[in-house]
N, C-alpha and C positions, 0 to 999 in steps of 0.2 A: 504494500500500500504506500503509495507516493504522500504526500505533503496534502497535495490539493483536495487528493482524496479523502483521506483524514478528515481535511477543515472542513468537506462539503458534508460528510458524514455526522461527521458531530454537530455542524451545524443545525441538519434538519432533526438530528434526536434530540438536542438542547432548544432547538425552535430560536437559535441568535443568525444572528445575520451572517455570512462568513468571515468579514474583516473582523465584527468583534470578536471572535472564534481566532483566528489566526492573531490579533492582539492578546488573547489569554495565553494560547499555544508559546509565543515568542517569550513573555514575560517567564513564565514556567521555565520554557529550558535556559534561559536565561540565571534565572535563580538555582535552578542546578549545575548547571556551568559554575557558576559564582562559587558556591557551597561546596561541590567537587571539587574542585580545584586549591579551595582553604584545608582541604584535605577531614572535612566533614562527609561521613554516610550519608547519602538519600535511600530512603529508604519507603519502599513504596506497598502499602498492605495488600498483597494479592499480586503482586507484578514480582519484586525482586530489592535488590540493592545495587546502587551505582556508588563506585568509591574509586580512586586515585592512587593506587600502587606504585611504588617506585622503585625502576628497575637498577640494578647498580651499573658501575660502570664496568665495561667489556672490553676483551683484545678481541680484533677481529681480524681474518689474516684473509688478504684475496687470492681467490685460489689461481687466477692467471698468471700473477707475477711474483705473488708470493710476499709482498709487505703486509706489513702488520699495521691495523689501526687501533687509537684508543678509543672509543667508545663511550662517552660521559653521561652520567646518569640523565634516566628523565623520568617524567611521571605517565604513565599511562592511564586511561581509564578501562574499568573491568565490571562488567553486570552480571549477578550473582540473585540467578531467577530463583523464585519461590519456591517451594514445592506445593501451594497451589495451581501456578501456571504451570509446571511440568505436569502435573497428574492433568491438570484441563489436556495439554498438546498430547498427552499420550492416550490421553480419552479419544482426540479427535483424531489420532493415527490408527489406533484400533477400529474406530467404524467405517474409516475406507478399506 
């Protein structure tokens, strides 16, 4: 499901217009972006956890010529679904 889809969706089951639908949407990952990134859990009841890992830093050696790089740490982001939404996804792989 794309973006637009999304906002058109939510739209007509919240009965809002789409812009104000896509201004909730923006605000939202906004405020997750924001909160992840301070290295805060979101943590979403029925969906999962979004949170900000940091990976260290690494040698990395290219294989065509053979030098070596360092690799300096960064933050990644990692979602860590529920096991409400795994048991729904596995509900809905079992009845195809």
């Amino acid at each position: 499901m794309k973006d637009v889809e999304l906002v058109t969706a939510l739209s007509r089951k919240m009965e809002m217009p789409p812009h104000e639908v896509l201004d909730i949407l923006s605000t939202l990952y906004s405020l997750m972006g924001d909160a992840v990134s301070n290295g805060v859990t979101v943590s979403i009841n029925g969906i999962g956890q979004f949170e900000a890992k940091k990976k260290g830093e690494r040698i990395l050696a290219n294989p065509v010529n053979g030098k070596r790089y360092l690799i300096p740490p960064k933050l990644t982001p990692v979602f860590k679904p529920s096991a409400t939404w795994k048991n729904y996804l596995k509900k809905l792989d079992e009845n195809e």
